[in-house]
N, C-alpha and C positions, 0 to 999 in steps of 0.2 A: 504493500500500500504506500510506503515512504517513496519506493521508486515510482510507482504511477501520480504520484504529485509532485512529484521533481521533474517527469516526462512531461507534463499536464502543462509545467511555471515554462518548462524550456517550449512548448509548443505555443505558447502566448507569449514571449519576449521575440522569440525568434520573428516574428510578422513586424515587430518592433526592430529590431539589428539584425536585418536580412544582410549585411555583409559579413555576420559572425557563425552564420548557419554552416559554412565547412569548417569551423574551429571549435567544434560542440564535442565537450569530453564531459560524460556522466559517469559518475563514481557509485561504488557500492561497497560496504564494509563487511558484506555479507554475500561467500560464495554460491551457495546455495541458491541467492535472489536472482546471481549473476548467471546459473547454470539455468533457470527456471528463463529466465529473459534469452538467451543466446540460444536457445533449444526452440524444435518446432510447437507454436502451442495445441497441438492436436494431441501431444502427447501427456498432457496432463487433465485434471477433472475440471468441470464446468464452471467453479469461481474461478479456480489460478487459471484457466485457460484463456478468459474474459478478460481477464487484468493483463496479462500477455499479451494479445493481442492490442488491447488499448497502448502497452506501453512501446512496442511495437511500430506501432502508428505514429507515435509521436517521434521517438529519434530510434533510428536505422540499429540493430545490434552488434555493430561492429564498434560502436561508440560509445559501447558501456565498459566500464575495466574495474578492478579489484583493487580498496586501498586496503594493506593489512592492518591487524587491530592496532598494534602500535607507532604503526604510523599515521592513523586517522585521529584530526583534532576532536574528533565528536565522540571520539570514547573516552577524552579525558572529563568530560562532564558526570557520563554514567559509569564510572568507577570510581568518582569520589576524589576532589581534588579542592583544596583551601584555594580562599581568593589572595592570598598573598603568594603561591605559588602560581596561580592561572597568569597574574599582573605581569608578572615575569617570565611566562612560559612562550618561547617565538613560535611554536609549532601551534598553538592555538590563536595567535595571532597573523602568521603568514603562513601554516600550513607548512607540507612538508618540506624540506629544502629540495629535493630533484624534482620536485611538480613546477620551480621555474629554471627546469632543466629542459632540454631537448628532448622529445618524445623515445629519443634512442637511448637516453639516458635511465626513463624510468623504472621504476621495477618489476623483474619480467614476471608475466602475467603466466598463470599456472592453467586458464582455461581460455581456449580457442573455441572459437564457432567451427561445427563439425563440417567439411567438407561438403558434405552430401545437403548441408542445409543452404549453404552458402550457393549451390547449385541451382539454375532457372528447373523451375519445376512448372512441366504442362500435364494437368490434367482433364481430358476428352471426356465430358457426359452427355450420355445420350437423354434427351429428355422428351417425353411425351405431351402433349397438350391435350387434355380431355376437357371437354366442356359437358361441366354435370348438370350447370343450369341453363337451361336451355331460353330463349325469351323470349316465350311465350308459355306464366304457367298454367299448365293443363287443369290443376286442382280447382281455379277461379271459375271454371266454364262450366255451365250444368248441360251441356247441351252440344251432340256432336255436330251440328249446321250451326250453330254459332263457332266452336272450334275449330272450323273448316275457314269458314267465311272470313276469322281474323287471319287464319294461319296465311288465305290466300293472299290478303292487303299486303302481308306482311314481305311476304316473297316477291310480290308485285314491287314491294316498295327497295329491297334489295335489287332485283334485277333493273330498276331505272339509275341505283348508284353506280350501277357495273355498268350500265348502255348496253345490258343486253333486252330487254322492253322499254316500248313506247308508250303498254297498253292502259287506257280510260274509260273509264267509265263504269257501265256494273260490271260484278264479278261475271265471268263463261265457264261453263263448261269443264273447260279443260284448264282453269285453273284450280277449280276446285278440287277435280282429278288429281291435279300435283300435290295439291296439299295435303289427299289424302294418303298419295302415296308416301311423301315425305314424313308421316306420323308411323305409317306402318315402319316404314326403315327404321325411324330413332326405337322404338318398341321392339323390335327385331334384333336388333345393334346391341340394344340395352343386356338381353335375357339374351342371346346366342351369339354375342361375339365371338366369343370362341370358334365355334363351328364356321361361321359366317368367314373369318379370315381362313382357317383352314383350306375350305371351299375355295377363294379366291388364288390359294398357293396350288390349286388341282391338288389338294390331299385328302384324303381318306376323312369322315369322322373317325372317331374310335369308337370299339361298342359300347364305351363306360358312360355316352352321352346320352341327357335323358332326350334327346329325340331322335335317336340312330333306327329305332322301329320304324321311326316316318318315313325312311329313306328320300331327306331334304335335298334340294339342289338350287340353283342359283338363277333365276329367269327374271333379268335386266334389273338384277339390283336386289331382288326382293328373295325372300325363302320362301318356296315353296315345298308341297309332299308330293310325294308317290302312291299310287298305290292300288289296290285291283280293276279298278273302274279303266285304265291305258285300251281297251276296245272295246270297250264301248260307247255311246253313241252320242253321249254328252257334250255339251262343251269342255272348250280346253282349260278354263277356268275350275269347272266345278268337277274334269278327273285329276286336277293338277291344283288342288285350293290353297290359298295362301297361309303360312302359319302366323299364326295371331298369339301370343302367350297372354295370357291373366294381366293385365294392367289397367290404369285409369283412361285408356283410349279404348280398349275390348270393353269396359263398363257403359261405356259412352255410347257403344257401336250397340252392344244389346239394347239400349234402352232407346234405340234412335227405332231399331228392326220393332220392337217393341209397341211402339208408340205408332210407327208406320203403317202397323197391319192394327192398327185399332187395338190394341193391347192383348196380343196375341200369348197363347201359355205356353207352358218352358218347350214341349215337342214341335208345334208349329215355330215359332220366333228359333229355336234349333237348325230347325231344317232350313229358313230361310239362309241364316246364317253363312249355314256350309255350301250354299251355292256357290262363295266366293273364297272363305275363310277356313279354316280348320283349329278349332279351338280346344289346346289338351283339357280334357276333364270339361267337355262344352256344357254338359247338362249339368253341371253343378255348380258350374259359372253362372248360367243363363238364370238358373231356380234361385243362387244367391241374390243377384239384381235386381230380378224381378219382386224381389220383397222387401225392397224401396218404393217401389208404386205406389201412392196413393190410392191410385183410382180399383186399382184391383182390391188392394188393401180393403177398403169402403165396400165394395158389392163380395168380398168374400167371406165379412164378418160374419159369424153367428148369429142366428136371431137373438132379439130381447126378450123374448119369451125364458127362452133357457136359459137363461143371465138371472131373470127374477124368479125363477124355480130355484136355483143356486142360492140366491141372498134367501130365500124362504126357508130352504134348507139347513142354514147354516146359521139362523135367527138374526140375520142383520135387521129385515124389516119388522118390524113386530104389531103391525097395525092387522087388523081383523082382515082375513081371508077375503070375507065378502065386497071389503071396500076395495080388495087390489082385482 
């Protein structure tokens, strides 16, 4: 700490007597302070590394040097010394005699900075950029045409910063298409990256993948399955459906089919689904959602008859038979 306030004075005088900055010698009475300072600080724990590195920062390690104990003015303080000897003593008042010696003169110094420290060191890290929040968030949207609709502003309003669209006015078509496409990927990307870049290197899944049964493959970006329906007479969408995992845009998509078909129950609004989609675990998906509905909610309740048979039963009401 005494050396990081002495680095700390000399890094604020120095902006001050900027023609004494290659005449800077800092002193330490303490070799250990001096090995801690002239060593890399990665090699020690999280205070002393902190303080290293600040000290560091302030003046270069090649300018710090060792006074020994009996020759440093500052140990005649903390060893105990009368003022009628301090009054008298020249090494407390001018310090030692060869420090106004020639730097070849001083006293040799017992620890060197290690070679291998003293050495340009380059270290190459590879780094990833993942963008986790995406911006546009999905959790604010009740509603997959509204999701859509911002998603497509939003792309519209990117592709006029790029000059790649010109386009005005209401939303088409096929921008809405993109948009949707572009949900299915980040959903896709999110829960099967893995698989998804394998796929792009042409390698193999592994069988340890939970969707290696699907026998997935890659058509213009997007994942899709395989699987018995290849002659049959369907389209190519619905022998080839897209994989959709469990998330807040599959929530959205069920309650969009949902609401579509008039509030259709979990087999029908199912089947609609996998026209396009293939959803793991779809019937338990679809049956979870749908009991957020209100409206089904409402027309599937119980009568009130068997509610007030219940409270009679159990003496909530206690008023005469005849008047209920």
């Amino acid at each position: 700490m005494g050396a990081l306030v002495g680095a700390k004075l000399w890094k604020h005088l120095s902006i001050v007597f900027k023609s004494l900055v290659k005449r800077v010698v800092m002193w330490t009475g303490s070799e250990i302070c001096l090995h801690w300072i002239k060593s890399s600080a990665t090699e020690w724990k999280q205070f002393m590394s902190n303080r290293v590195v600040e000290i560091q920062d302030c003046v270069v390690p090649d300018r710090w040097f060792h006074c020994p104990g009996l020759e440093n003015p500052a140990d005649r303080l903390t060893r105990g010394v009368s003022a009628v000897s301090l009054k008298s003593d020249d090494m407390w008042w001018s310090g030692p005699r060869w420090l106004k010696s020639p730097r070849c003169d001083w006293t040799q110094q017992k620890f060197r900075v290690p070679d291998e420290y003293m050495q340009e060191k380059r270290i190459v890290v590879h780094t990833a950029i993942v963008w986790d929040d995406l911006l546009i968030d999905i959790s604010r949207l009740s509603s997959l045409t509204r999701l859509l609709r911002v998603t497509a502003y939003v792309l519209r309003f990117l592709g006029k910063l790029g000059g790649r669209s010109t386009q005005t006015g209401p939303l088409v078509a096929a921008e809405i298409n993109e948009a949707e496409e572009f949900w299915v990927e980040q959903v896709q990307r999110e829960h099967f990256d893995f698989e998804i870049t394998r796929l792009n290197r042409g390698q193999q899944i592994p069988a340890g993948s939970r969707i290696w049964s699907l026998a997935p493959y890659l058509n213009e970006g997007l994942l899709c399955v395989k699987g018995r329906l290849e002659q049959s007479e369907l389209t190519q969408e619905e022998k080839h459906p897209i994989l959709l995992p469990r998330s807040k845009y599959t929530d959205l998509l069920i309650l969009h089919e949902h609401n579509r078909g008039f509030h259709l129950g979990v087999i029908a609004n199912l089947s609609r689904l996998r026209e396009r989609f293939w959803i793991p675990k779809g019937r338990q998906s679809v049956k979870s959602v749908l009991k957020s509905c209100l409206v089904c909610r409402k027309y599937s309740a119980k009568p009130a008859r068997q509610q007030r048979d219940n409270y009679l039963k159990t003496g909530w009401l206690l008023a005469p038979r005849s008047l209920l």
